[in-house]
N, C-alpha and C positions, 0 to 999 in steps of 0.2 A: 402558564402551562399546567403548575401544580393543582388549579382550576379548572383548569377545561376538559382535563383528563377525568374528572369524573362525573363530566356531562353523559358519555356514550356509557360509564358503568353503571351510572342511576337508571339510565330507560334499560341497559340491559338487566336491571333486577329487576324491574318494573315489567317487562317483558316476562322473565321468568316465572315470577308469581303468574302473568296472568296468563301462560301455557299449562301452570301445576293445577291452575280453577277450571278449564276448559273452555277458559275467552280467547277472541281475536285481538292481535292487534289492526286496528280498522281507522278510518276517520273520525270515527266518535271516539276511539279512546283515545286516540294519541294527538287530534287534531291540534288540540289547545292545551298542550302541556307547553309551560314556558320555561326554558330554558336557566332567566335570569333567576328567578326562584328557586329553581332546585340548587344553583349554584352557590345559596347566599350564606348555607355552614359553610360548605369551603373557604367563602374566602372569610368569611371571620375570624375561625381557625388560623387562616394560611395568615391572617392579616394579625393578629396575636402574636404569632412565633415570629414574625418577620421584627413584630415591633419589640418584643423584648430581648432578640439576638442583637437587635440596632443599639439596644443600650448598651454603656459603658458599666456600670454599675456591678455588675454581675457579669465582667469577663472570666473570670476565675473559673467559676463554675463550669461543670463540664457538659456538652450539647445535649444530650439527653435529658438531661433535670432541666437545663432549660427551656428546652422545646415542653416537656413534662407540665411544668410550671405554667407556661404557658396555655397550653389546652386547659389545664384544671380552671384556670381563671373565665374564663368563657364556655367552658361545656353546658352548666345549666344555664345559660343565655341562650345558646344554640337549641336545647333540646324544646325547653317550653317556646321559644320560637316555632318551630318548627309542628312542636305542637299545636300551635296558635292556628296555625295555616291548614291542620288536617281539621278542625272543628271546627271552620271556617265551612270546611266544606260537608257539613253532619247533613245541613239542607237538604242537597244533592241527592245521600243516599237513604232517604226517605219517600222521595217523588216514587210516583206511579204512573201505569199509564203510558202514554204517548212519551212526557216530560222525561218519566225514569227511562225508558229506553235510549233516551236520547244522552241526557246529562251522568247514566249512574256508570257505563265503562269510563267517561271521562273520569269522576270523581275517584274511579278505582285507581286508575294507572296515576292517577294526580298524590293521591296519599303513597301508593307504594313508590315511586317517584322520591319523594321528598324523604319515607323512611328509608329506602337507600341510602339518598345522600345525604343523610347522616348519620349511617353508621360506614359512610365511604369516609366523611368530613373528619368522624374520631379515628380511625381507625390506619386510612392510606396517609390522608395527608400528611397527618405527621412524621409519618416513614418515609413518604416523599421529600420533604421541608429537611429532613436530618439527611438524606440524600443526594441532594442538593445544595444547603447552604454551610456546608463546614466551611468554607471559606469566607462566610459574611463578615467583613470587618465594620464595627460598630462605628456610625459618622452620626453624625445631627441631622435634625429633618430640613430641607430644602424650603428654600423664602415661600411655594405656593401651601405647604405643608402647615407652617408657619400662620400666615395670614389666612386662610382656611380657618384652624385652630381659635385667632383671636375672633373672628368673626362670628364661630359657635360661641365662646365665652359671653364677647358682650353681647348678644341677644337676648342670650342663656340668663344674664345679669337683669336684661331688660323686662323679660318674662314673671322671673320669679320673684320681682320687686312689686310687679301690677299681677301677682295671681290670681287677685279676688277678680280684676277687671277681663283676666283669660280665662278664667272659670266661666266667669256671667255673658263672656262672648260664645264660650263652646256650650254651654248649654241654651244658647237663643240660638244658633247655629243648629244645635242639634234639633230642637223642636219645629223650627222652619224646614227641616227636613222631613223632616214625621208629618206636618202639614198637608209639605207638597205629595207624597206620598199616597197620602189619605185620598186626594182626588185626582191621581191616576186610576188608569184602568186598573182591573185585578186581572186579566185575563192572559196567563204565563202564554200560550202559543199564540201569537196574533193571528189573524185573518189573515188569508194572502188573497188581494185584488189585483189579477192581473189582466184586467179586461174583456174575457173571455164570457161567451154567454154558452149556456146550456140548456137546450131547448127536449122536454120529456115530451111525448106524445101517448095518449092512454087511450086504447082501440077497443070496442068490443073484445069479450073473448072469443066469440065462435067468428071474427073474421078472419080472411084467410090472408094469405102471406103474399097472395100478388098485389091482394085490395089494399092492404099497408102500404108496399113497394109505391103505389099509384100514389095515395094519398099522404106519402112523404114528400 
């Protein structure tokens, strides 16, 4: 819930900014705003505090320093995240054209969107999460938690053992990509063929308007 709750306040900041510019909110800009994204400081956040209240270790401590403690540990994770995903989308608000009309309210509500929620991520959750969890009593993680956990470890172990061999596959990976690339089209708005024929007809200029009529 401590989640969801700041789905409807990120588009309403997102909204706001784009009433203060003199934008609509329309189907280009809100069409393809998703949801799971905006949501992903939240739960980081929410998913931090949850997991260092679960500890034993630090029951002593009082909820605030906890919770506290918590957010410091993940805030610059969240933020350059987060920044990752606005200059992700720099692309966008370069286009011109046809393209930029189309793509650049999206990319607008898309960034103010995400700078919302996270200054919603620092800011509420945590006041929500101390609102909510003063009753969390510290247990252990659950057998799917668990097996989860081993699962990232030993692959984790499997990975960083053959690096040189995950390096030499993402970088063949990568250039196969760049390849296939290379001989696609370049052309961003495709053609739309929708079987329809269009017939111009070019008349004298001094005939007149019934001779047309006839000879149409």
């Amino acid at each position: 819930m401590i989640v969801a709750i700041n789905i409807p306040l990120a588009l309403l900041f997102a909204f706001g900014v784009l009433f203060a510019r003199g934008k609509s909110a329309n189907l280009l800009s809100i069409g393809a705003v998703d949801f799971g994204i905006i949501v992903d400081s939240s739960v980081t956040i929410v998913e931090s505090i949850y997991r260092n209240l679960m500890n034993s270790r630090d029951a002593e401590v009082p909820l605030n320093e906890r919770i506290g403690r918590a957010c410091v540990q993940v805030t610059k994770s969240v933020f350059f995240a987060t920044l990752i995903m606005v200059c992700a989308l720099l692309p966008l608000f370069t286009m011109t054209g046809p393209e930029g009309q189309i793509f650049g309210p999206m990319a607008d509500t898309y960034a103010f969107a995400l700078g919302g929620a996270l200054v919603l991520a620092l800011v509420v959750s945590p006041v929500l999460c101390q609102l909510t969890m003063k009753r969390l009593a510290p247990k252990p993680d659950n057998r799917l938690v668990r097996f989860l956990q081993w699962c990232f470890l030993k692959q984790l172990k499997v990975l960083v053992a053959g690096r040189r061999l995950v390096l030499m596959l993402f970088v063949a990976a990568l250039a196969f990509t760049g390849m296939t690339a290379s001989q696609m089209g370049r052309e961003f708005m495709p053609e739309l063929e929708e079987g329809n024929l269009m017939i111009r007809g070019t008349f004298p200029v001094n005939v007149s308007l019934g001779e047309v009529s006839r000879r149409s």
